[in-house]
Structure formats: C-alpha cells, structure tokens
C-alpha positions as CSV (number, residue, x, y, z in Angstrom):
1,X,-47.9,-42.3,38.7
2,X,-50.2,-39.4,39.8
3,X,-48.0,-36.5,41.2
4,X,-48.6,-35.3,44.6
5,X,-50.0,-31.3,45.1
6,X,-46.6,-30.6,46.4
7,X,-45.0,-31.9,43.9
8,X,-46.8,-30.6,41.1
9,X,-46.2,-26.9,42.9
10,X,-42.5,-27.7,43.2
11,X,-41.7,-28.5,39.8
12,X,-44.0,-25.6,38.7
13,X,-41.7,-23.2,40.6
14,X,-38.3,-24.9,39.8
15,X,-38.9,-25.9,36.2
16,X,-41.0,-23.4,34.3
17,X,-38.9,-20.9,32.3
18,X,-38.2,-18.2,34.4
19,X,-40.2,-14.8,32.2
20,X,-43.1,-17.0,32.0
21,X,-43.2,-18.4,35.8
22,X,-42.5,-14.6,37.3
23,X,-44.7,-13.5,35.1
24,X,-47.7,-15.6,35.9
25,X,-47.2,-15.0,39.8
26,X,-46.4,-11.0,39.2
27,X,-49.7,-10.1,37.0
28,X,-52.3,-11.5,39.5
29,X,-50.1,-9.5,42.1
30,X,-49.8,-6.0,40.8
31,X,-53.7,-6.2,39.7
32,X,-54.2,-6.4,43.3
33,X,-51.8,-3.9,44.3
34,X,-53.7,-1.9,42.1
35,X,-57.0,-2.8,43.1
36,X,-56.1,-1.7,46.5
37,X,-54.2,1.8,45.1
38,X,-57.2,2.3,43.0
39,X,-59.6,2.1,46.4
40,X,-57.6,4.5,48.4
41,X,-57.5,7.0,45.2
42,X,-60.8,6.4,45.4
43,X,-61.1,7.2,49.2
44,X,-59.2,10.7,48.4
45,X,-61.5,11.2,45.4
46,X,-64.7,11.1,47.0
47,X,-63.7,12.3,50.4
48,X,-61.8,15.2,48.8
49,X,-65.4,16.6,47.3
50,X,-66.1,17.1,50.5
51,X,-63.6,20.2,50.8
52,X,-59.6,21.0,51.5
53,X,-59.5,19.8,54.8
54,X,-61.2,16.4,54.2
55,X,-58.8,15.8,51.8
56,X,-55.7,16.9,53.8
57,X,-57.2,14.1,56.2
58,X,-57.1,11.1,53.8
59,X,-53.0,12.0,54.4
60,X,-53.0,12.3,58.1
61,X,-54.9,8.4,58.3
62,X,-52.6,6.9,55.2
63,X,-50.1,7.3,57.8
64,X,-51.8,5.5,60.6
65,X,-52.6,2.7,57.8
66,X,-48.8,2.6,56.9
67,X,-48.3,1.4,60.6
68,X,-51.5,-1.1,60.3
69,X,-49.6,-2.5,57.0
70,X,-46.5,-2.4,58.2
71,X,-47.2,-5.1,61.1
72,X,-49.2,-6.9,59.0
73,X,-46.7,-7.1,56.3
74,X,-43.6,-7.3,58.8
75,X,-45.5,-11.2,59.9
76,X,-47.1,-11.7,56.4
77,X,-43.3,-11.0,54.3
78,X,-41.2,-12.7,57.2
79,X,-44.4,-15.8,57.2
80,X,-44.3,-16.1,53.7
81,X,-41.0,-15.6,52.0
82,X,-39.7,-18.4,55.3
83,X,-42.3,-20.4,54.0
84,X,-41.1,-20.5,50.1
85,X,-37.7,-21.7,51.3
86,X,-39.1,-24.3,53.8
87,X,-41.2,-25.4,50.6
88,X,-38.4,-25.0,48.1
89,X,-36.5,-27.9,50.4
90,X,-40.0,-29.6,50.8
91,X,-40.1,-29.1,54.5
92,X,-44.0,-28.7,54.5
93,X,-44.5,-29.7,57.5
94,X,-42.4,-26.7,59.2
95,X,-43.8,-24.6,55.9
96,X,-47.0,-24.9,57.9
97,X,-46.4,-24.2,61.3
98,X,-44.1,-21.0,59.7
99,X,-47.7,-19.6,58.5
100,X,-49.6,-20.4,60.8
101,X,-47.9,-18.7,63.4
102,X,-47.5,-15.6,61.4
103,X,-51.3,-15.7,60.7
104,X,-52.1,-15.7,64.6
105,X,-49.7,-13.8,65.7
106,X,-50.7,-10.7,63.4
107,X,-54.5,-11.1,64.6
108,X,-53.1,-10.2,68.1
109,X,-50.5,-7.6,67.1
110,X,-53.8,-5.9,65.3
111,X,-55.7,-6.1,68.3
112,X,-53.0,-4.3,70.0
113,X,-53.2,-1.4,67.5
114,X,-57.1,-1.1,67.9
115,X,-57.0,-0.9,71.4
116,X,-54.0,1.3,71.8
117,X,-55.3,3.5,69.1
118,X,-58.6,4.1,70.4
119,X,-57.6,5.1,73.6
120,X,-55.6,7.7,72.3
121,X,-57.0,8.7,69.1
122,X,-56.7,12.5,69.3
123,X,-53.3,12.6,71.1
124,X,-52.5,10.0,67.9
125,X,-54.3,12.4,64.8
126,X,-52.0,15.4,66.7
127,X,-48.9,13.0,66.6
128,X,-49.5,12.1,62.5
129,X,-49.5,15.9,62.0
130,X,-53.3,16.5,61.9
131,X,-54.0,20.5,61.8
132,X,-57.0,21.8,64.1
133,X,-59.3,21.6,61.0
134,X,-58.0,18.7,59.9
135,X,-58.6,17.1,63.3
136,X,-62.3,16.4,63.1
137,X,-61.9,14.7,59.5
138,X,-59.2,12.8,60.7
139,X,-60.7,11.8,64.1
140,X,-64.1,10.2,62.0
141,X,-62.0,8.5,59.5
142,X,-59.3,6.9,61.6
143,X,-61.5,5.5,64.3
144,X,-63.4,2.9,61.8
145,X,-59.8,2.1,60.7
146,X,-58.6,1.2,63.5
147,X,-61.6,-1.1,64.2
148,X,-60.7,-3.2,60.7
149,X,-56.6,-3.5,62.2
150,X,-57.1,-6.9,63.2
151,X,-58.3,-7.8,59.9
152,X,-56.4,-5.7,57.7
153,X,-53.1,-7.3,59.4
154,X,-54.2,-11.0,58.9
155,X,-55.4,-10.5,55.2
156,X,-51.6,-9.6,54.7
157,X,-50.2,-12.8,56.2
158,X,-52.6,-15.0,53.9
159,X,-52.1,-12.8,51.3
160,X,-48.6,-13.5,51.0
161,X,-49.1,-17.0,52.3
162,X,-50.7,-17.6,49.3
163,X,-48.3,-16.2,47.1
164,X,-45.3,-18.2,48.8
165,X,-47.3,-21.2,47.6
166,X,-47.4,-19.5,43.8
167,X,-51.2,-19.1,44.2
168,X,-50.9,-15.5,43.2
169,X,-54.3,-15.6,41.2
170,X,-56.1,-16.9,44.3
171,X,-54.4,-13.7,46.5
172,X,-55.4,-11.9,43.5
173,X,-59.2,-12.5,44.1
174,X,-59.6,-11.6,47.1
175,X,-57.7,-8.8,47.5
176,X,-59.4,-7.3,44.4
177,X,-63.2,-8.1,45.1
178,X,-62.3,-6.2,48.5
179,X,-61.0,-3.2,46.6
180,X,-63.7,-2.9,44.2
181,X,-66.6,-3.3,46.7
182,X,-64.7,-0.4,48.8
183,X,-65.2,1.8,45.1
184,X,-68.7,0.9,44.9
185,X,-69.6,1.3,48.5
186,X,-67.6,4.7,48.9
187,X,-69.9,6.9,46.9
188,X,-73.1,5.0,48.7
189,X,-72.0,5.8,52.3
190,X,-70.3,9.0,52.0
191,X,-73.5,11.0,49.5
192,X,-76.6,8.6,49.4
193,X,-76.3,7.9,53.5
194,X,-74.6,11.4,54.3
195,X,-72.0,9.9,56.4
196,X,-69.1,11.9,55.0
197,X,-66.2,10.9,55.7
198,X,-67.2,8.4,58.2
199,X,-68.8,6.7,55.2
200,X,-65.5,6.1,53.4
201,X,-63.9,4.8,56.4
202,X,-67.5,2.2,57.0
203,X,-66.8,1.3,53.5
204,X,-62.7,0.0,53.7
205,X,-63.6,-1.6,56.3
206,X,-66.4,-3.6,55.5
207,X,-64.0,-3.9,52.1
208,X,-61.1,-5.4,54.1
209,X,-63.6,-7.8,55.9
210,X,-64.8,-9.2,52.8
211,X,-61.4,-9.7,51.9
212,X,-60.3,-11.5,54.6
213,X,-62.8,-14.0,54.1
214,X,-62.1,-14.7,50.6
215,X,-58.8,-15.2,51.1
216,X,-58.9,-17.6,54.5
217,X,-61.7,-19.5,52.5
218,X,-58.6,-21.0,50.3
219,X,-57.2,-22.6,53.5
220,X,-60.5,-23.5,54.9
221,X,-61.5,-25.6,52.4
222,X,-58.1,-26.8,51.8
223,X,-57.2,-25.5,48.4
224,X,-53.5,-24.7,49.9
225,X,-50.7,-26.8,50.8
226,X,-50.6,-24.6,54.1
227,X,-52.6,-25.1,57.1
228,X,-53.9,-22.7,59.4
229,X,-55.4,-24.5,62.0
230,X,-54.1,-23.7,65.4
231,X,-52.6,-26.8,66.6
232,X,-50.1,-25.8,64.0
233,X,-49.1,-22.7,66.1
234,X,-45.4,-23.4,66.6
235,X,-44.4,-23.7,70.4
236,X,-40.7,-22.9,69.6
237,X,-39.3,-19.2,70.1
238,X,-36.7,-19.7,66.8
239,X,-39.8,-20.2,64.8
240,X,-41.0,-16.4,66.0
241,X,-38.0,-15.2,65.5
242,X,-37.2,-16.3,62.2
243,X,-40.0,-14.8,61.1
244,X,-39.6,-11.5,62.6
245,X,-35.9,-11.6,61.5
246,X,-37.1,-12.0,57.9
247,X,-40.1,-9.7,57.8
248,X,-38.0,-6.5,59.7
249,X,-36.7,-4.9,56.5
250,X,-40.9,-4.5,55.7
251,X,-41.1,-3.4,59.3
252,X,-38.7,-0.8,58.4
253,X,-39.7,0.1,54.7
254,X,-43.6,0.4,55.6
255,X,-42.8,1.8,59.5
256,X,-40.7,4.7,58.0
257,X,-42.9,5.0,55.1
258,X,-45.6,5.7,57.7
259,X,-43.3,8.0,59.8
260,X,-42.0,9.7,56.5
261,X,-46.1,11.1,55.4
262,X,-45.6,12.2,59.2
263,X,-42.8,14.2,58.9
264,X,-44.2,15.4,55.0
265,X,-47.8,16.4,56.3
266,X,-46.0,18.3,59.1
267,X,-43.9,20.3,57.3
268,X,-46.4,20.7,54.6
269,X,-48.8,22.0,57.5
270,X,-46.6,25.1,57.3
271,X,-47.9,26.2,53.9
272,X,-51.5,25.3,54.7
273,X,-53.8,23.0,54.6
274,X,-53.7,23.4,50.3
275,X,-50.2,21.9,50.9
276,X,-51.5,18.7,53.1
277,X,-53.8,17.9,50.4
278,X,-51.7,18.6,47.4
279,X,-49.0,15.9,48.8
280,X,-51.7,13.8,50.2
281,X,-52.7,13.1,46.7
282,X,-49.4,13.5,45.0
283,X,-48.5,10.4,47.9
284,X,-52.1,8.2,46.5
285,X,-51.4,8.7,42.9
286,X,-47.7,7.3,43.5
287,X,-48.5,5.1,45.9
288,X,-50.4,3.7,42.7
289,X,-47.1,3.9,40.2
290,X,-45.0,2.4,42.9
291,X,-47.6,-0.2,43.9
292,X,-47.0,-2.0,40.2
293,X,-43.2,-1.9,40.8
294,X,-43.9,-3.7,44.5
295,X,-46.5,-6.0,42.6
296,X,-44.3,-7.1,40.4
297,X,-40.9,-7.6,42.9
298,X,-43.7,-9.7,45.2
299,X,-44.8,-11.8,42.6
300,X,-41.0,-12.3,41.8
301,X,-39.8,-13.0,45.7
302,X,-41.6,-16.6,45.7
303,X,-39.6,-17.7,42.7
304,X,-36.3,-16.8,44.3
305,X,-37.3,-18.1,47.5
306,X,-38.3,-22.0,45.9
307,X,-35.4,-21.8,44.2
308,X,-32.6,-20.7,46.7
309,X,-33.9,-23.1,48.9
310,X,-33.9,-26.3,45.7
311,X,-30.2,-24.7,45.5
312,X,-31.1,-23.7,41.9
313,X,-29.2,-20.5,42.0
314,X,-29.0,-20.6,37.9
315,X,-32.4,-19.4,38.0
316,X,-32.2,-17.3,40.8
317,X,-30.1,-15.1,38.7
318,X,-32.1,-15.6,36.0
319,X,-35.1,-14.5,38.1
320,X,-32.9,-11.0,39.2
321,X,-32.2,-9.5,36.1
322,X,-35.5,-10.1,34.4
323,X,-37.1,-8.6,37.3
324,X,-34.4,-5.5,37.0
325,X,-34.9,-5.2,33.0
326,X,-38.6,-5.6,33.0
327,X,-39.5,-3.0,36.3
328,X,-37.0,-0.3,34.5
329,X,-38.5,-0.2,31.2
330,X,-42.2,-0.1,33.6
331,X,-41.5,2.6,35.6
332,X,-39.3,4.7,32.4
333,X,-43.1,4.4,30.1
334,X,-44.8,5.1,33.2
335,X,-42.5,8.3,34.5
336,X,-43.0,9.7,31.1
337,X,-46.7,9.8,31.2
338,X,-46.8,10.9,34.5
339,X,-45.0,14.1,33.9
340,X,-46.9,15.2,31.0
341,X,-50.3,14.4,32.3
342,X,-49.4,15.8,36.3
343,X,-51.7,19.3,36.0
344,X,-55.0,16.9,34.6
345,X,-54.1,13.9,37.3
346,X,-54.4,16.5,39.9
347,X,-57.4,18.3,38.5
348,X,-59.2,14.8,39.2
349,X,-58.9,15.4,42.6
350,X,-59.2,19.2,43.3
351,X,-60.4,20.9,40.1
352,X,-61.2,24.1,41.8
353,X,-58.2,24.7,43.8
354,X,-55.3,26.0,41.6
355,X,-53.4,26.1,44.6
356,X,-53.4,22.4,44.9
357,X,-53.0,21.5,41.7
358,X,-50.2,24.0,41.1
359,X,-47.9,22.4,44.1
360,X,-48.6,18.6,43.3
361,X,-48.5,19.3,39.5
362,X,-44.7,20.4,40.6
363,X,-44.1,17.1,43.1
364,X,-45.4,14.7,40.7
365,X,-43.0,15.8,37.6
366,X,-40.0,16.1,40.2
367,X,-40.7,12.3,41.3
368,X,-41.2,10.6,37.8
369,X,-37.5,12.4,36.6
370,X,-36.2,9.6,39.0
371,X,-39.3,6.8,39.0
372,X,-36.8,4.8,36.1
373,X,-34.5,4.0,39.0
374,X,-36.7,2.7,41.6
375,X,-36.5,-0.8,40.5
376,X,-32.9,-0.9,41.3
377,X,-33.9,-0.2,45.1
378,X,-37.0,-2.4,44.7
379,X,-35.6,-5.8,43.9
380,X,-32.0,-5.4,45.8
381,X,-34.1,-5.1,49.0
382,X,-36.7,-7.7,48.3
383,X,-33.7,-10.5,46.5
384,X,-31.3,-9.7,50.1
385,X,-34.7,-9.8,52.4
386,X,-36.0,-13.3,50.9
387,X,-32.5,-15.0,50.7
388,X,-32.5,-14.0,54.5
389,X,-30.1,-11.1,54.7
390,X,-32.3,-9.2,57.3
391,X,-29.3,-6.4,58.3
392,X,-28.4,-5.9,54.8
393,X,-32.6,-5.7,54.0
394,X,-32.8,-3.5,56.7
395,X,-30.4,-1.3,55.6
396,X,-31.5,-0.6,52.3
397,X,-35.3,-0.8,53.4
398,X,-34.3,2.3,55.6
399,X,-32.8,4.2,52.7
400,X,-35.6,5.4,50.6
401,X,-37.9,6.7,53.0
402,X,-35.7,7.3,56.2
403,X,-31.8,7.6,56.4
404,X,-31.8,9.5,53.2
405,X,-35.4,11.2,53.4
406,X,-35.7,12.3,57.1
407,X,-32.4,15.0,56.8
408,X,-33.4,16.2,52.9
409,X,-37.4,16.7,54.3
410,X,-36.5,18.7,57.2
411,X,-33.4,20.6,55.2
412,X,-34.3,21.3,52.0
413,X,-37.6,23.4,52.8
414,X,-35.1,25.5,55.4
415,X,-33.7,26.8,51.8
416,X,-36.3,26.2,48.9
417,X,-39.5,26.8,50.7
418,X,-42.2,24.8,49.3
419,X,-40.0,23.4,46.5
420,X,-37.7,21.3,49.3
421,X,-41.1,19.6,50.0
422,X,-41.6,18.8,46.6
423,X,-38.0,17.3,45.8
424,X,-36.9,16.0,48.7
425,X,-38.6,12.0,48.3
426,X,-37.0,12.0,44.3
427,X,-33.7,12.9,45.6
428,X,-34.0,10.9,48.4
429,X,-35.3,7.6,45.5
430,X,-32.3,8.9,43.0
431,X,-29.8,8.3,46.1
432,X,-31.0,5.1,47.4
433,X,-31.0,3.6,44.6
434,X,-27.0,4.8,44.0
435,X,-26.7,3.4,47.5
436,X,-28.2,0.0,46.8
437,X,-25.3,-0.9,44.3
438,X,-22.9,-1.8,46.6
439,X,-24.9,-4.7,47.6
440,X,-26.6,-5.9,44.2
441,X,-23.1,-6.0,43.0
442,X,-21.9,-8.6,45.5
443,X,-25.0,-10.5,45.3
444,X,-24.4,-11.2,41.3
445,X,-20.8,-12.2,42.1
446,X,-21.8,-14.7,44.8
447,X,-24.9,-16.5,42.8
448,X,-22.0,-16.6,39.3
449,X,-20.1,-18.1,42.5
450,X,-22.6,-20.8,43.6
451,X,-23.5,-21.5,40.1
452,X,-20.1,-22.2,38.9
453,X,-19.5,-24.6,42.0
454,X,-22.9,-26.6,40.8
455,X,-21.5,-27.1,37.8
C-alpha cells in the first residue's frame, strides 16, 4: 500500500541513520545561511568603496536588522520547532494551525516595526550609535530596510516552517536565489544608477521580496504538509503562547545580538569612525563563520524535534553529539584559517585604510582563539530551546552576547583601550560556553535516563 506524504516524511525523520539525515537537512541550510552572510558582506563590500563612514553605517543598520530578524526568528523558531514535535506525534492538524499563526502573526509584528521605525528614524540611527557623519549613510540605508520588515519577518517563519517539515533544500532555494540577486543587483544600483548607498538598501530589499515568494510558493501550490491559509489561524491564546514560549530564547539571542553591535559601535565611536568600520566588518566576516555553525545546529533542531516528540530519545542523543563532534572540528579548521588570513580578509574591505585593517586584523585573530568552542554554546541552546526548555534557552541564549558581553564591553576598554573592544565578544564566547556545561551535562543524563526506561 502506497504511503501517505506524512508518512513517508515521518519515517524519513525517525528512521534514516542519524549523520546521513542531519546531514541532508544541515547542507541545504548553512548554504543559505551563507548565501545570506555572503549578501551582507557584499552589502559592506560595495557600500564600503564608497568611503569610512559608509562603511561604519552598514554596522549602525546590522543592528536595526538584528531586531527585524529577531522577531521574525522569535515566531519562525517558536512556529517551527512546535511544529516538528506536533509532526513527530502526527498531530498535523494542530502542526498547521501552529504555522500558520506564526506566519500571520510575524506579517503584523513587521508592520509594527516599519511604522514605528519610520516615524522615528533619526531619533532610532542616534539610538544604534550612528555618529554625525555616519548619520546621513545610516538614515538612506535604514529607511528601505525598514520598508522590506514585513517581508523579511515572514520569510523567516516559512523558512523554518519548511525546515520543521525536513524540506531544507526547498528553504535552501529560496533563501539563496534572494541572496545572490541582492550580489548581483548591489553593484547595479549603488555605481551604474548612482544611488549609493540607497542602492544597496533598493537591492536587499527587492532580494528579500523575491525570497519571500519563492518560499510561500511551496505552500501555495501545496508541496508542504503545512497549510497557510488563514482559516487555519488558531483562535486559541495557548497556541500564541506556546509559540512565543518556544521562540524567546531566539528573541533573546538575536535581540541582544542586536543590542550588543549597539553597545560595540558606541564604544567603538570613541576611537573614530576607522573603529565603527573596522568592527562593522570584523562583525560581517563572522557573522559568516558563525552563520555555518547556526546552519548546521538548524538543520539539526528538526531531527531532535521529530524524534522527541516519536519518543525516540536513542537518536536524540545520537543526533547531540554528532552535531557537538562535527561543529567543533568546523569551527577548529575554520578558526585556523581565519587567523592566518585576518590582515588580507580585511584588506578586501578597506585596502587603503591601515587603520582599519590594523584594529580588525587584531579582533578577528582574538575571536577565532576561541571560535572551537562555540558549538558547545550553539547546540546546548538550540537541543534545551526545541525540547521546550524556554528558561533554561533563555538563559543560555543571553550568555553569549548579553550577561557575559554587556559588563566585559563596557569594562574592558576602561583598562585596555582599544584592545577591550577587540577581546571582549571572545571572552565573552570562551565563558559562555564554560557556562553552558552545567546544563548539556544534565541533558545527557536524562535522555541515557529515558532511553534506558524504553528499553
């Protein structure tokens, strides 16, 4: 007898072995994490031939985006990993009304930031830490930005919609035809057109528009076990809630991350603008590096997820420590290269400013010395968030870029100048991931726990 879609999706994510199945849904998902690190190192290439400020601007906005991703991935991680364990127990039915709500609800929460944000764009550009020559850079680029929220927040909800389904390759498209139109069309708008930076802000969001259609075509025409049509919108408050519950430790991890390039392009500000734009692209080239690591955990998350929920906690464990193994020897290859090649990876960006190149040359060898341990960090917090620990995923979501970063951003340059700058998010990486211990510790004992009572 012919199986049913959700059937054959079930026993694809319960019964394939486990390097194989993570493997499969982890590739198509760091190729378009990278896609989309690619298209903002893009953004600071281009817009930083423009001149020192310009660049220094690409930082003041990645903040603002932070916040635009951080809503959209607070519904679209809460959506989607609520989803896998609905699906998991082949609940498809409340699977469906689960993403759907997510899905409208982040269309509204975008409006929100488009409207709030254009009404106060200056007092907002001031508020990121925008300089008075940064302002003008910062005030073009952010106002198209804001325009795409909307979209921008959704494509994250169907984005990991899709990948709660394990349709990672499908995800995969969209997101990276998006990305490489933005790298095509950055270079148009900003030099043939003469927009400057405006351009490059036209050209993400025409990019994320693309994207977005791409990626709701796969429910449209039904290639999804998940439906989006708005009689699905769930009428019961738990169902909100649940979601929100699940997706706060991304509101947390992408809010403070947003709030951390704050409080780093403010006290960078004091050191001029050659500062800004030295971390601004020390934060796009490892936004790139850490982008694989998140790839990879996200393509890994739907596994656990399916398989909590079939109470198949044998391969839940399974799931863990090839995820652990594989992202540390990743980020220990990658962490070498990057601190032998950090003078020419800067260069890219600003080859006529020694200045620049000189202080994120420095940053970008300080964070690969402890780039082997973020994994440890990485997959704790997304194994506790999608098993529906929400205060102990909050806690640890807060560690990397805000209990621990916050005090050594503001202290350490109070008594190593420039150099505090520079050190204080690899010390801050190097103690969350001692921190995160305590709780992927318990976690192994309980699964050994739940698998020896299957037995």
């Amino acid at each position: 007898m012919e199986l049913t879609k959700e059937q054959q999706q079930f026993n694809k994510m319960t019964k394939t072995p486990i390097p194989r199945l993570v493997t499969s849904l982890a590739v198509p998902t760091i190729i378009s994490m990278l896609v989309t690190a690619i298209y903002n190192l893009a953004d600071t290439f281009f817009v930083a031939q423009l001149g020192t400020s310009a660049a220094g601007a690409v930082g003041i906005v990645f903040s603002l985006m932070s916040i635009i991703q951080a809503v959209g991935l607070t519904l679209g991680m809460g959506a989607g990993n609520v989803a896998a364990y609905l699906l998991g127990r082949k609940e498809y039915k409340a699977a469906t009304s689960t993403g759907a709500t997510g899905f409208y609800a982040a269309i509204l929460f975008g409006l929100i930031l488009t409207i709030f944000g254009l009404l106060f764009l200056d007092p907002l550009m001031h508020a990121l830490g925008s300089t008075p020559t940064i302002l003008p850079y910062a005030r073009d680029y952010a106002q198209y930005i804001l325009l795409g929220a909307p979209v921008m927040c959704a494509s994250f909800v169907l984005n990991n919609l899709l990948r709660s389904e394990g349709k990672a390759a499908f995800a995969m498209v969209g997101i990276s035809f998006g990305g490489v139109l933005n790298i095509l069309l950055d270079p148009y708008f900003i030099f043939t057109l003469g927009l400057g930076i405006s351009g490059a802000a036209i050209a993400t969001l025409i990019s994320q528009c693309i994207s977005f259609l791409i990626l709701l075509s796969c429910y449209l025409f039904k290639k999804t076990i998940i439906r989006l049509h708005i009689r699905h919108l769930s009428k019961h408050l738990k169902t909100y809630t649940k979601i929100l519950k699940t997706g706060f430790p991304s509101l947390c991890r992408h809010g403070l991350a947003s709030a951390a390039t704050v409080a780093l392009n403010v006290s960078a500000a004091s050191y001029g603008d050659e500062a800004v734009a030295a971390m601004s692209v020390v934060g796009r080239i490892f936004m790139m590096v850490i982008a694989i690591m998140i790839g990879f955990g996200q393509g890994y998350t739907p596994v656990v997820g399916y398989n909590y929920g079939a109470e198949n906690y044998s391969r839940v464990k399974r799931a863990m420590f090839f995820a652990l193994k594989t992202g540390i020897i990743l980020m220990s290859c990658l962490a070498v290269a990057g601190f032998f090649l950090a003078p020419q990876l800067m260069a890219i960006f600003r080859r006529d400013d020694a200045a620049v190149i000189s202080i994120g040359t420095t940053a970008i060898r300080a964070q690969c010395l402890t780039l082997p341990l973020f994994p440890i960090s990485t997959i704790t917090n997304m194994t506790l968030q999608v098993l529906g620990r929400s205060r102990q995923a909050t806690l640890t979501a807060s560690y990397r870029q805000g209990i621990f970063f916050f005090p050594l951003i503001f202290l350490l340059p109070l008594f190593f100048g420039i150099l505090g700058i520079q050190i204080a998010q690899p010390l801050s990486d190097f103690l969350s991931s001692l921190a995160c211990l305590p709780f992927l510790i318990p976690l192994v004992r309980e699964l050994n726990s739940k698998i020896q009572n299957c037995a």
